[in-house]
PDB file of the backbone (N, CA, C, O) and the ligand in Angstrom, with CONECT records:
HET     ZN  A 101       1
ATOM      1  N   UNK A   1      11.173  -4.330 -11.154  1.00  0.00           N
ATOM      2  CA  UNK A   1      10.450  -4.975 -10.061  1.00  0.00           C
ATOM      3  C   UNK A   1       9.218  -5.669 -10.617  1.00  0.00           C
ATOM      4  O   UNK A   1       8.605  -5.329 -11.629  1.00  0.00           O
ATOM      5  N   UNK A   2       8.908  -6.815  -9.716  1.00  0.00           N
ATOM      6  CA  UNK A   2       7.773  -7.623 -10.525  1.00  0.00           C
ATOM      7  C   UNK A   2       6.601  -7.141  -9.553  1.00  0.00           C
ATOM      8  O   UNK A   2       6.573  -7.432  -8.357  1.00  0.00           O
ATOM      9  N   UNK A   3       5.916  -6.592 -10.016  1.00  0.00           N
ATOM     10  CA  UNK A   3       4.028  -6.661  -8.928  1.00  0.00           C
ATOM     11  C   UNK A   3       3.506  -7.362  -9.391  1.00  0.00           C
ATOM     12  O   UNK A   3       3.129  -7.429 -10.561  1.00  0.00           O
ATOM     13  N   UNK A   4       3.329  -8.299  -8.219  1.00  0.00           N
ATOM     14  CA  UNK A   4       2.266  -9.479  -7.899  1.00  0.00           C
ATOM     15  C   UNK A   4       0.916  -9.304  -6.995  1.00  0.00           C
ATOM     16  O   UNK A   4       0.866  -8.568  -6.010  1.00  0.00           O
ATOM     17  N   UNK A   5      -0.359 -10.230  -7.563  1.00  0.00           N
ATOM     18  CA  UNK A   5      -1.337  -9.524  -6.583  1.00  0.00           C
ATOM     19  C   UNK A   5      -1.275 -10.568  -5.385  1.00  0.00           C
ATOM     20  O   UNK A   5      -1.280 -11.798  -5.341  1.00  0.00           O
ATOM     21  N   UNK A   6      -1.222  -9.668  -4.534  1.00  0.00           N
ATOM     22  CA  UNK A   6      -0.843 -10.213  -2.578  1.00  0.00           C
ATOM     23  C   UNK A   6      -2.239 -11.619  -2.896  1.00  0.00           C
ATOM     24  O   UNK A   6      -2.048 -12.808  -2.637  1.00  0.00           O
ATOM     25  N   UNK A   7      -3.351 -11.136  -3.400  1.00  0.00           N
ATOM     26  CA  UNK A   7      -4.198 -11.985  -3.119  1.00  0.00           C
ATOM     27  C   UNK A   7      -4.085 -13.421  -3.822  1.00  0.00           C
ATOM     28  O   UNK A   7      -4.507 -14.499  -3.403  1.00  0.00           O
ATOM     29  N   UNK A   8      -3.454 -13.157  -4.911  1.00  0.00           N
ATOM     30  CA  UNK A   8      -3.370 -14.414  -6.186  1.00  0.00           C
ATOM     31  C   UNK A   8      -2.576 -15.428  -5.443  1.00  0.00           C
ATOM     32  O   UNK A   8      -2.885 -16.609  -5.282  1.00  0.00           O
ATOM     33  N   UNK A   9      -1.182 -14.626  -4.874  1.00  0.00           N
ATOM     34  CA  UNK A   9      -0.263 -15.446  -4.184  1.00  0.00           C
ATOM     35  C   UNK A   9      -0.722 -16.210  -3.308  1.00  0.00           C
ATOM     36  O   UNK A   9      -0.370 -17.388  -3.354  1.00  0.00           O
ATOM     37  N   UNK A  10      -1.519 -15.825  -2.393  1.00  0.00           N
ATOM     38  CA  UNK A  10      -2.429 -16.538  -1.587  1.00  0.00           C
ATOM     39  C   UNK A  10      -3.497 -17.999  -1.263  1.00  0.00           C
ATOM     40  O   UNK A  10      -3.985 -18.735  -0.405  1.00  0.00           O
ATOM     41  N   UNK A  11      -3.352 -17.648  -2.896  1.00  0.00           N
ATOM     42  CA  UNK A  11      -4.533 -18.319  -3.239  1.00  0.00           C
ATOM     43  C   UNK A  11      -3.783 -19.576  -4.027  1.00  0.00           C
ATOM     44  O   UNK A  11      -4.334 -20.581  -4.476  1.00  0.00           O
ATOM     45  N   UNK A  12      -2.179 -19.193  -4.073  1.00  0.00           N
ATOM     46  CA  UNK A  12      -1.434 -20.211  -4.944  1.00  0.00           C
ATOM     47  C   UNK A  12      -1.547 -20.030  -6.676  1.00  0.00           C
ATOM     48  O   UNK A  12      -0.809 -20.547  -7.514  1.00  0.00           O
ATOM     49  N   UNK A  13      -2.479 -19.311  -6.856  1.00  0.00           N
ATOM     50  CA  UNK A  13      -2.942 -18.641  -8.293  1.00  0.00           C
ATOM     51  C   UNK A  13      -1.289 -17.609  -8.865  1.00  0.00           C
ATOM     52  O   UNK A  13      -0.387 -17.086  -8.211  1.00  0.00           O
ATOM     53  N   UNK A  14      -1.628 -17.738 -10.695  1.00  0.00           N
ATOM     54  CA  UNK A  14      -0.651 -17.277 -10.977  1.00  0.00           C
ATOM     55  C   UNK A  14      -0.738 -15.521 -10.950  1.00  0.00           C
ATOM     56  O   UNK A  14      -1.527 -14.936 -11.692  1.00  0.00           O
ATOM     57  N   UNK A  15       0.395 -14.604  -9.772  1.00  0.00           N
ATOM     58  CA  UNK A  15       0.026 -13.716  -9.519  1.00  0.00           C
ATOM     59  C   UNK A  15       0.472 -12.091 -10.407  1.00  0.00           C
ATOM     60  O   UNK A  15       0.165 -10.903 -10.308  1.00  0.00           O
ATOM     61  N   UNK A  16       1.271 -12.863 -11.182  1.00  0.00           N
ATOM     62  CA  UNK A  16       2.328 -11.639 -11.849  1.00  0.00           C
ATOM     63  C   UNK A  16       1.183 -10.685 -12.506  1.00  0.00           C
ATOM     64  O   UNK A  16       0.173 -11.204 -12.980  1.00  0.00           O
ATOM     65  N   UNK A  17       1.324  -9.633 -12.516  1.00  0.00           N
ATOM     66  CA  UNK A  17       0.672  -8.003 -12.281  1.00  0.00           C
ATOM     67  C   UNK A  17       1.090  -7.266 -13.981  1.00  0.00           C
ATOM     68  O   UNK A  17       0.668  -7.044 -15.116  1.00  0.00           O
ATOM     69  N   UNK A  18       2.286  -7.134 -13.009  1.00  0.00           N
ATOM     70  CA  UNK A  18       3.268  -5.880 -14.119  1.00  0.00           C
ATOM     71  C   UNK A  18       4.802  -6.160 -13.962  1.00  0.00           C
ATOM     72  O   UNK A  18       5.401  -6.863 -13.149  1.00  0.00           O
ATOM     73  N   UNK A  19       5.235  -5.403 -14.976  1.00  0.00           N
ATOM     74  CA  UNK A  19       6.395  -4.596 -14.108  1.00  0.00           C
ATOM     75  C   UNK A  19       6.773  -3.337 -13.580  1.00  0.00           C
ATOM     76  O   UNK A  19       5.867  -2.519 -13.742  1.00  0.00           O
ATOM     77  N   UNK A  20       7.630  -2.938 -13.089  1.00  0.00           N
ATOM     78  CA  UNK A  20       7.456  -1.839 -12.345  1.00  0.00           C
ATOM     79  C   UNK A  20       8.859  -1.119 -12.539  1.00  0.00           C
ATOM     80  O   UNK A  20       9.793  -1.916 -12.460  1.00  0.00           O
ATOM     81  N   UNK A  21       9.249   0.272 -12.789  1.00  0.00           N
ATOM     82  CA  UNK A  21      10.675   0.806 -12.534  1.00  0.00           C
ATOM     83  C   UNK A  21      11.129   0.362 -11.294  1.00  0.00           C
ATOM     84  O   UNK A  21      10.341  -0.064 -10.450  1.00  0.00           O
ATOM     85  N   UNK A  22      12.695   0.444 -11.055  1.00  0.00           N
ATOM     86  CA  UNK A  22      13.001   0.143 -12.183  1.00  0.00           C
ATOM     87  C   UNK A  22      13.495  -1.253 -12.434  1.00  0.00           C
ATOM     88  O   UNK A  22      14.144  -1.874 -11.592  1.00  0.00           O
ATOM     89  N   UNK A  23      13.135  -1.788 -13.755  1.00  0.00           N
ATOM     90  CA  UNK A  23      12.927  -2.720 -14.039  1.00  0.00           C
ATOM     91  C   UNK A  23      14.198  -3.763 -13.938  1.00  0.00           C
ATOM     92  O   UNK A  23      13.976  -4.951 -14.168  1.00  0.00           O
ATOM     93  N   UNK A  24      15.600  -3.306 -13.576  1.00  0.00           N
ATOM     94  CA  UNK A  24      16.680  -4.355 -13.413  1.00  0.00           C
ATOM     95  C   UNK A  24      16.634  -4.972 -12.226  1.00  0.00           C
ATOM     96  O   UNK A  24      17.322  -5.958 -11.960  1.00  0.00           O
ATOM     97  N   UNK A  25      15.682  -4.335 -11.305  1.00  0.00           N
ATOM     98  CA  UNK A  25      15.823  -4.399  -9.966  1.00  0.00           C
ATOM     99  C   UNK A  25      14.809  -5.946  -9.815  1.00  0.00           C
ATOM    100  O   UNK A  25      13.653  -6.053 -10.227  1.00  0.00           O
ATOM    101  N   UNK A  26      15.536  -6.927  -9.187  1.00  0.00           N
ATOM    102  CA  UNK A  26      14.545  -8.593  -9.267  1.00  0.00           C
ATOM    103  C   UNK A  26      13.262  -9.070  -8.234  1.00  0.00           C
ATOM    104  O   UNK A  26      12.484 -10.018  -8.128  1.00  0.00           O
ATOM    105  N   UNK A  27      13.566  -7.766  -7.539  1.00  0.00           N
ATOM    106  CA  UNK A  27      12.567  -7.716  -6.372  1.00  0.00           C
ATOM    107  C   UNK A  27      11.104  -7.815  -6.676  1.00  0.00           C
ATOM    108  O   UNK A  27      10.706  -7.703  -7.835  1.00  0.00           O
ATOM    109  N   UNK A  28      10.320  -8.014  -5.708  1.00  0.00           N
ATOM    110  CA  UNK A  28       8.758  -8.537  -5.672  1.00  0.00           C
ATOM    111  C   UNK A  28       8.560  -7.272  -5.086  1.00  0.00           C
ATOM    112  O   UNK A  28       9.349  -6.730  -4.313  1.00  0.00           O
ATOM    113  N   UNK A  29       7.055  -6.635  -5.628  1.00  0.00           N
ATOM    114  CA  UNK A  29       6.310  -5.434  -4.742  1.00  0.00           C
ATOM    115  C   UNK A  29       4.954  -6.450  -4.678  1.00  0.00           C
ATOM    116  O   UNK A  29       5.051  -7.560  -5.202  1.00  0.00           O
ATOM    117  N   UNK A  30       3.825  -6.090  -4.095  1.00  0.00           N
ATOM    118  CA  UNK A  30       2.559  -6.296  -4.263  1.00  0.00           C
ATOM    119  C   UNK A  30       1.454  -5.415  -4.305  1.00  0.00           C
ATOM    120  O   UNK A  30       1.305  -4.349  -3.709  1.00  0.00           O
ATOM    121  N   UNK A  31       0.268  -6.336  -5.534  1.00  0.00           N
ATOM    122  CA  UNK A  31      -0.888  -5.392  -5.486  1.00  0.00           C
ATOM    123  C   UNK A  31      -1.956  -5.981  -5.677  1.00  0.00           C
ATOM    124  O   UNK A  31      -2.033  -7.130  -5.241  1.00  0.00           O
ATOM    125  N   UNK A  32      -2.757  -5.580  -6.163  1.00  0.00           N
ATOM    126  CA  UNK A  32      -4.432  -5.660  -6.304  1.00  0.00           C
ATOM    127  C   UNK A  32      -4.496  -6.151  -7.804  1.00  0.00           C
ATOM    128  O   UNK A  32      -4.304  -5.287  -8.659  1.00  0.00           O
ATOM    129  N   UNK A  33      -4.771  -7.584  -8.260  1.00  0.00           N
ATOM    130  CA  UNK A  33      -5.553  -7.831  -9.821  1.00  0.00           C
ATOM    131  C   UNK A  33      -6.636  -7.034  -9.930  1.00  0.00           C
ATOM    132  O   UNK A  33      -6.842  -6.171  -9.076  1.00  0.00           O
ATOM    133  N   UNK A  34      -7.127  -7.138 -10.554  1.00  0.00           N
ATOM    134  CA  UNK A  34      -8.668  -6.573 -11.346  1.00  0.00           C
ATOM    135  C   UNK A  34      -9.624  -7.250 -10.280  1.00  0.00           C
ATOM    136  O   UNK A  34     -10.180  -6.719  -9.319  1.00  0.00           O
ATOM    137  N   UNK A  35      -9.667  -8.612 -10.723  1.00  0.00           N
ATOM    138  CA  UNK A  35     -10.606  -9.477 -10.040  1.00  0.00           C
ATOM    139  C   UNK A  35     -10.510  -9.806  -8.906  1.00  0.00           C
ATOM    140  O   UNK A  35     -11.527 -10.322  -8.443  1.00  0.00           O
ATOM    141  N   UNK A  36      -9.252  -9.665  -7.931  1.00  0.00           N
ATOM    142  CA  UNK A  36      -9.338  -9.275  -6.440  1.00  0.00           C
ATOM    143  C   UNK A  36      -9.808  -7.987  -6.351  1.00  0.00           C
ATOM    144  O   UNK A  36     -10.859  -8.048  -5.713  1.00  0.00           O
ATOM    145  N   UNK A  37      -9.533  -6.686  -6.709  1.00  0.00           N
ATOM    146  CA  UNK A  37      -9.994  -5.859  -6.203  1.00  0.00           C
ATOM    147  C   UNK A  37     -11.751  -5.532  -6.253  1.00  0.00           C
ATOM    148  O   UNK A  37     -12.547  -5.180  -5.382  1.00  0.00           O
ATOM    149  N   UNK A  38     -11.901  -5.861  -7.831  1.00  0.00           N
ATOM    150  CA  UNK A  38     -13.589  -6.099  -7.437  1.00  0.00           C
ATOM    151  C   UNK A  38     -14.102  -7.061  -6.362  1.00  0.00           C
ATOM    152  O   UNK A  38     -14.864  -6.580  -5.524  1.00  0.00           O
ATOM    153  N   UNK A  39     -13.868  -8.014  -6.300  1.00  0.00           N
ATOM    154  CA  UNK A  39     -14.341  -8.798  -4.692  1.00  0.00           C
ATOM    155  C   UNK A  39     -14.119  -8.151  -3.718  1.00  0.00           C
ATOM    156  O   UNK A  39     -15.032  -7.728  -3.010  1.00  0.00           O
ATOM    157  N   UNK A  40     -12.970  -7.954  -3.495  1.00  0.00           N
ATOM    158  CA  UNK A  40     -12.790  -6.883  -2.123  1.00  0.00           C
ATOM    159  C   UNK A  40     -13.695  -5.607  -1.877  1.00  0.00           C
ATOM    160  O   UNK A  40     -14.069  -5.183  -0.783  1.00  0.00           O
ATOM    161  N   UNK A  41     -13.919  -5.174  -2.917  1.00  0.00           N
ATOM    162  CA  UNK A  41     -14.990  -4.153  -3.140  1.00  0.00           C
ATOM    163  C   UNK A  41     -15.859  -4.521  -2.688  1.00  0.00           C
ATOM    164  O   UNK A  41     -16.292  -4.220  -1.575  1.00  0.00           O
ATOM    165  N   UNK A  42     -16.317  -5.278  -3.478  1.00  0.00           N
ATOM    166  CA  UNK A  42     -17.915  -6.455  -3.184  1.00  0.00           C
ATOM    167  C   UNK A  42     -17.951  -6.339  -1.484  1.00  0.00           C
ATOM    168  O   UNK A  42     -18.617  -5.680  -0.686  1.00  0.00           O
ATOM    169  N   UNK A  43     -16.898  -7.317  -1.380  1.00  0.00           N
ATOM    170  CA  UNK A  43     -16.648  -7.639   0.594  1.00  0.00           C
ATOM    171  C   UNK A  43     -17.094  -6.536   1.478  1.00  0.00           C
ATOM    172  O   UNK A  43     -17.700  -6.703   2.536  1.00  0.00           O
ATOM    173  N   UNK A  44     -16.735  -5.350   0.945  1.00  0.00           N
ATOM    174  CA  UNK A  44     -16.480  -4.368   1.887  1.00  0.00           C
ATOM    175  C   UNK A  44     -17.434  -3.350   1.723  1.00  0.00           C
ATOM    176  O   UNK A  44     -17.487  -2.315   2.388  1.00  0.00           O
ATOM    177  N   UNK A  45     -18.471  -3.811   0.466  1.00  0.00           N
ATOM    178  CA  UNK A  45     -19.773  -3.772   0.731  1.00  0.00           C
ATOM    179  C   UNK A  45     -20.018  -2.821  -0.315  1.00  0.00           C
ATOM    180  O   UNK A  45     -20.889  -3.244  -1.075  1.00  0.00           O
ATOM    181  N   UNK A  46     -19.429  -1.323  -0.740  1.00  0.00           N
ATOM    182  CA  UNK A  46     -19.316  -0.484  -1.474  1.00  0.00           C
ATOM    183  C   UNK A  46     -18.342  -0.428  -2.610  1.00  0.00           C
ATOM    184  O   UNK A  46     -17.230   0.024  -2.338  1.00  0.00           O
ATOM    185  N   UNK A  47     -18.451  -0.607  -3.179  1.00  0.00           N
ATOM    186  CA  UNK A  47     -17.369   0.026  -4.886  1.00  0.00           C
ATOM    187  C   UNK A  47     -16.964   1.757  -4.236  1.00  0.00           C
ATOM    188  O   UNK A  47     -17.599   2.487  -3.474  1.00  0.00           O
ATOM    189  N   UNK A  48     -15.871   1.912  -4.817  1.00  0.00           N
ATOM    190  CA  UNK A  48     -15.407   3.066  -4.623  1.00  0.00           C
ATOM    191  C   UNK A  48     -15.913   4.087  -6.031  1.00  0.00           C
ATOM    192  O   UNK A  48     -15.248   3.895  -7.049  1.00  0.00           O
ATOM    193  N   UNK A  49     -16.574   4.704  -6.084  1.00  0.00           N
ATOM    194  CA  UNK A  49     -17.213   5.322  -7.158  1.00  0.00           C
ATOM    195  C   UNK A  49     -16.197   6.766  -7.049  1.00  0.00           C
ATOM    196  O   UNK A  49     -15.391   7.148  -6.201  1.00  0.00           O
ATOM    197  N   UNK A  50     -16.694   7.352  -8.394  1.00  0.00           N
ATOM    198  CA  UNK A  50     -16.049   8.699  -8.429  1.00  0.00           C
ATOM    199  C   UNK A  50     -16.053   9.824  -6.939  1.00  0.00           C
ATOM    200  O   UNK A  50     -15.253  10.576  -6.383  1.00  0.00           O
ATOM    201  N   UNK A  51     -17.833   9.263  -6.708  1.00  0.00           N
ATOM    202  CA  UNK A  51     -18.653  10.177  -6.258  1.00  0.00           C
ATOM    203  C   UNK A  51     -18.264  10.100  -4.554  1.00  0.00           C
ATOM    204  O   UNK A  51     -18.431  10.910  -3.643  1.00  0.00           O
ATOM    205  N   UNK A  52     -17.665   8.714  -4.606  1.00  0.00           N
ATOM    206  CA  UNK A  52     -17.214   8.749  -3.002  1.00  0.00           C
ATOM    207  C   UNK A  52     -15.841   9.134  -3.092  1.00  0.00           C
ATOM    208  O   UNK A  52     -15.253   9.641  -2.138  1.00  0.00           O
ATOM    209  N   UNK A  53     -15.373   8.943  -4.060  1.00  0.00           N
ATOM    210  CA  UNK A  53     -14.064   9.638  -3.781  1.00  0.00           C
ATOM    211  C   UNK A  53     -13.693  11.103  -3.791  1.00  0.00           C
ATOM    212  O   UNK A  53     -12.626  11.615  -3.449  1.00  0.00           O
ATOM    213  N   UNK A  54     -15.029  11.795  -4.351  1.00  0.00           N
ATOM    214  CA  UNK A  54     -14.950  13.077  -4.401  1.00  0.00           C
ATOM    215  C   UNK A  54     -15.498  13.643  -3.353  1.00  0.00           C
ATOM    216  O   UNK A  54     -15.196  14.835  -3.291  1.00  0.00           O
ATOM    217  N   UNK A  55     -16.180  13.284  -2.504  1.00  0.00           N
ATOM    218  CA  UNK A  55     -16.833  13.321  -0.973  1.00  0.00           C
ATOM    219  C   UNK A  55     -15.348  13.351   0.046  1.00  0.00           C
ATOM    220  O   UNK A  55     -15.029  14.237   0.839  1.00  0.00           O
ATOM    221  N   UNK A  56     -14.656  12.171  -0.257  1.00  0.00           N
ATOM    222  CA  UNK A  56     -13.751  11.689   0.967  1.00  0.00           C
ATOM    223  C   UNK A  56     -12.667  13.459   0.825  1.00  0.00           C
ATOM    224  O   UNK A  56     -12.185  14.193   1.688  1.00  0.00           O
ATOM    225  N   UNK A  57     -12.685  13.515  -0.723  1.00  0.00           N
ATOM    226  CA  UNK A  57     -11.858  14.583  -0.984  1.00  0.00           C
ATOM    227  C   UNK A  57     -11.827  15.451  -0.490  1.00  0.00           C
ATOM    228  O   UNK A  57     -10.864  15.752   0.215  1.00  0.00           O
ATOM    229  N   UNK A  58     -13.000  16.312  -0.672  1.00  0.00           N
ATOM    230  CA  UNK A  58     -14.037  17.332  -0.090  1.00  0.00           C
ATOM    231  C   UNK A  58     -13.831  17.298   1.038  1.00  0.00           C
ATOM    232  O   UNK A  58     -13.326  18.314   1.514  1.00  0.00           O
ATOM    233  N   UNK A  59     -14.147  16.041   2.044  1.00  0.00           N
ATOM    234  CA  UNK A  59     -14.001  16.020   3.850  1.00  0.00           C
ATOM    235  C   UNK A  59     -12.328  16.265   3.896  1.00  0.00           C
ATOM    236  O   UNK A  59     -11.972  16.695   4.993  1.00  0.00           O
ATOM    237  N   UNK A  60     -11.590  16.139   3.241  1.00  0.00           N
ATOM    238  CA  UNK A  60     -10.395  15.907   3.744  1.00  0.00           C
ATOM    239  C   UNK A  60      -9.899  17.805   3.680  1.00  0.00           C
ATOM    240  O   UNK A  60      -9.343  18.464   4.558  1.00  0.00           O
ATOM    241  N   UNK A  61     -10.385  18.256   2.247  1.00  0.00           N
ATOM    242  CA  UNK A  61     -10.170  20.107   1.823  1.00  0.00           C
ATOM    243  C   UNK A  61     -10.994  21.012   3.005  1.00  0.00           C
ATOM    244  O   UNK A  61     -10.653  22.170   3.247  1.00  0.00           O
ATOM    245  N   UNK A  62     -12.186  20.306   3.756  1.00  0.00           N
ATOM    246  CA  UNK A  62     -12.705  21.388   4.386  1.00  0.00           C
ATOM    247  C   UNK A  62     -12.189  20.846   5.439  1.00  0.00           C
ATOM    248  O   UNK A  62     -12.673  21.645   6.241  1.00  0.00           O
ATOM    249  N   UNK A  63     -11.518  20.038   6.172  1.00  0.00           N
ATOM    250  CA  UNK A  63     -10.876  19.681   7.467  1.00  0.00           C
ATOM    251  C   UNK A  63      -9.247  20.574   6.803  1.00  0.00           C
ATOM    252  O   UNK A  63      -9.002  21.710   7.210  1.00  0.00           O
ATOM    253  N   UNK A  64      -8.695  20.167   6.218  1.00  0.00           N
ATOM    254  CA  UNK A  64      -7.903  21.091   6.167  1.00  0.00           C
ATOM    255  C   UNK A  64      -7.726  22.808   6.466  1.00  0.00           C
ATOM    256  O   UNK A  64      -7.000  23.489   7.191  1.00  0.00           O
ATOM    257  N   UNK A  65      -8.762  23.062   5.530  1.00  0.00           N
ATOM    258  CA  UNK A  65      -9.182  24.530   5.864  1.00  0.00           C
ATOM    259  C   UNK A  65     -10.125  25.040   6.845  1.00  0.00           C
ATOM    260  O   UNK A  65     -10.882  26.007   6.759  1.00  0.00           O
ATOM    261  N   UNK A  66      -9.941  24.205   7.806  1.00  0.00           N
ATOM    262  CA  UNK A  66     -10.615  24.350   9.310  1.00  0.00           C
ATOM    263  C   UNK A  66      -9.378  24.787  10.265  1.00  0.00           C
ATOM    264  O   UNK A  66      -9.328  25.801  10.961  1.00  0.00           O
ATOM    265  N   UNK A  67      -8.135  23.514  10.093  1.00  0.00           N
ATOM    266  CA  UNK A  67      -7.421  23.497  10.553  1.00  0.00           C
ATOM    267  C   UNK A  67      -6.551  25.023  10.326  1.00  0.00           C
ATOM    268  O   UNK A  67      -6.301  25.988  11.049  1.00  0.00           O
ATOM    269  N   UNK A  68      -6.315  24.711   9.173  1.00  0.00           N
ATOM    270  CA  UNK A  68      -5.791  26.264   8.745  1.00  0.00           C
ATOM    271  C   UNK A  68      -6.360  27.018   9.496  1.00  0.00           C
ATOM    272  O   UNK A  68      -5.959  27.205  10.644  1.00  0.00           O
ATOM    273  N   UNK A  69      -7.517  27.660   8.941  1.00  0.00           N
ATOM    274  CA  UNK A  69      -8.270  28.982   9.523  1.00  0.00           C
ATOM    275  C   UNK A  69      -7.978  29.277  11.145  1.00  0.00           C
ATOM    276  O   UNK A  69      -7.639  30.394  11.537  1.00  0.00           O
ATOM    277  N   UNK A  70      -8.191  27.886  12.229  1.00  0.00           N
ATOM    278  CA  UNK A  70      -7.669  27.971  13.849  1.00  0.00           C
ATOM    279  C   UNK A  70      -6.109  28.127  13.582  1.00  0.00           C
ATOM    280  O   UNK A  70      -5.563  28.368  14.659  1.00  0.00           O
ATOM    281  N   UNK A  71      -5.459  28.090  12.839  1.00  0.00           N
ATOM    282  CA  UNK A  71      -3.800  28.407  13.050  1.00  0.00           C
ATOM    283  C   UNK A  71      -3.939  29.896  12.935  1.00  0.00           C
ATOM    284  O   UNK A  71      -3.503  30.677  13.781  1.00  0.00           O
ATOM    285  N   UNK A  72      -4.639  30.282  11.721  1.00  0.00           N
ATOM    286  CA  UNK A  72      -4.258  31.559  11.475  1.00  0.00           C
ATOM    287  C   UNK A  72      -5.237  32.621  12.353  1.00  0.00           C
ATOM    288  O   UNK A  72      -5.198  33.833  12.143  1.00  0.00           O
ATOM    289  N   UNK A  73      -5.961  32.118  13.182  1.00  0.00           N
ATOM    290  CA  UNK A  73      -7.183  32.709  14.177  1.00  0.00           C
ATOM    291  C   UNK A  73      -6.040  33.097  15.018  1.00  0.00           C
ATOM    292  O   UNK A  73      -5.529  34.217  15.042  1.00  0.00           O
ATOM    293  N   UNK A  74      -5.497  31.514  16.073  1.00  0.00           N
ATOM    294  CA  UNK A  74      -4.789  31.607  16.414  1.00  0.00           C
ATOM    295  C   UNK A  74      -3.532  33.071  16.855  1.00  0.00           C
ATOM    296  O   UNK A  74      -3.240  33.679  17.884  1.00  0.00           O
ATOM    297  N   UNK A  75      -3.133  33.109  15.519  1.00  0.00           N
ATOM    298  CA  UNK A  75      -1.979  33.469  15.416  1.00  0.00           C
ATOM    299  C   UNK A  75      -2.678  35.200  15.757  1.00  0.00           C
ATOM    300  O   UNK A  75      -2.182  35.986  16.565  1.00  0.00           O
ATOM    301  N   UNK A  76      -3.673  35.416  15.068  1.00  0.00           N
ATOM    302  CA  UNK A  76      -3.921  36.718  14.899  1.00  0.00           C
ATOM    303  C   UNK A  76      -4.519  37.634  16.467  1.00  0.00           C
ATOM    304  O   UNK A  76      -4.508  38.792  16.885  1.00  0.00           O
ATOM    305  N   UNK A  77      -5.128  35.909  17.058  1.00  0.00           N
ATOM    306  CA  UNK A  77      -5.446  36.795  18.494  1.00  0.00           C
ATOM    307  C   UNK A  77      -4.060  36.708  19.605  1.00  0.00           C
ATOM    308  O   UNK A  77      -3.942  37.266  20.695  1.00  0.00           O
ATOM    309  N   UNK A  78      -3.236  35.936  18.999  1.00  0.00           N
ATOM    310  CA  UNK A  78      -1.891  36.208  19.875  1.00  0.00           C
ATOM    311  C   UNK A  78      -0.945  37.578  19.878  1.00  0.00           C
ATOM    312  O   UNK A  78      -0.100  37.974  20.680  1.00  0.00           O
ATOM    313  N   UNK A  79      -1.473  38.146  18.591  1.00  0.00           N
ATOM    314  CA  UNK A  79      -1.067  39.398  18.259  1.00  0.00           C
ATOM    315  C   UNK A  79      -1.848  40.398  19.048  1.00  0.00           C
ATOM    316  O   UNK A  79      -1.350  41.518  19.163  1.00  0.00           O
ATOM    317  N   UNK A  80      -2.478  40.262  19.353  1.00  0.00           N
ATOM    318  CA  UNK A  80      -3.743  41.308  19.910  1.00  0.00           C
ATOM    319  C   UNK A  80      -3.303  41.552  21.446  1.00  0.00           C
ATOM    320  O   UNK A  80      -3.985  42.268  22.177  1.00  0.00           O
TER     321      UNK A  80
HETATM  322 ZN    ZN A 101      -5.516 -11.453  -7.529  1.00  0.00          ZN2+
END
């Protein structure tokens, strides 16, 4: 498969990426160049740093284990 960046194509720019497994296959996927994705970054105001991604992480492990904990609350005062 060929990945092309969605944005290059756009732009009429030459977009070819990579290739991709598996590779007999003639089909188009799409993605992000280098230099689109830093602009888009730019655009959207923030760079994605380690540090936010380890935040988003974090919100996502303690919403999980919120959720958990009311299942298993749940479960334990249904027993009662
Ligand atoms: Zn691009």
């Amino acid at each position: 498969m060929k990945v092309l960046c969605a944005w290059c194509v756009r732009d009429g720019k030459p977009a070819f990426l990579r290739e991709k497994f598996p590779l007999e296959d003639p089909s188009e996927t799409h993605g992000l160049c280098g230099d689109h994705f830093t602009s888009l970054s730019a655009s959207v105001g923030k760079v994605v740093t380690p540090r936010v991604w380890l935040l988003s992480r974090m919100h996502d492990l303690s919403w999980g284990l919120t959720r958990w904990a009311q299942r298993v609350m749940g479960r334990l005062w249904s027993l009662c």
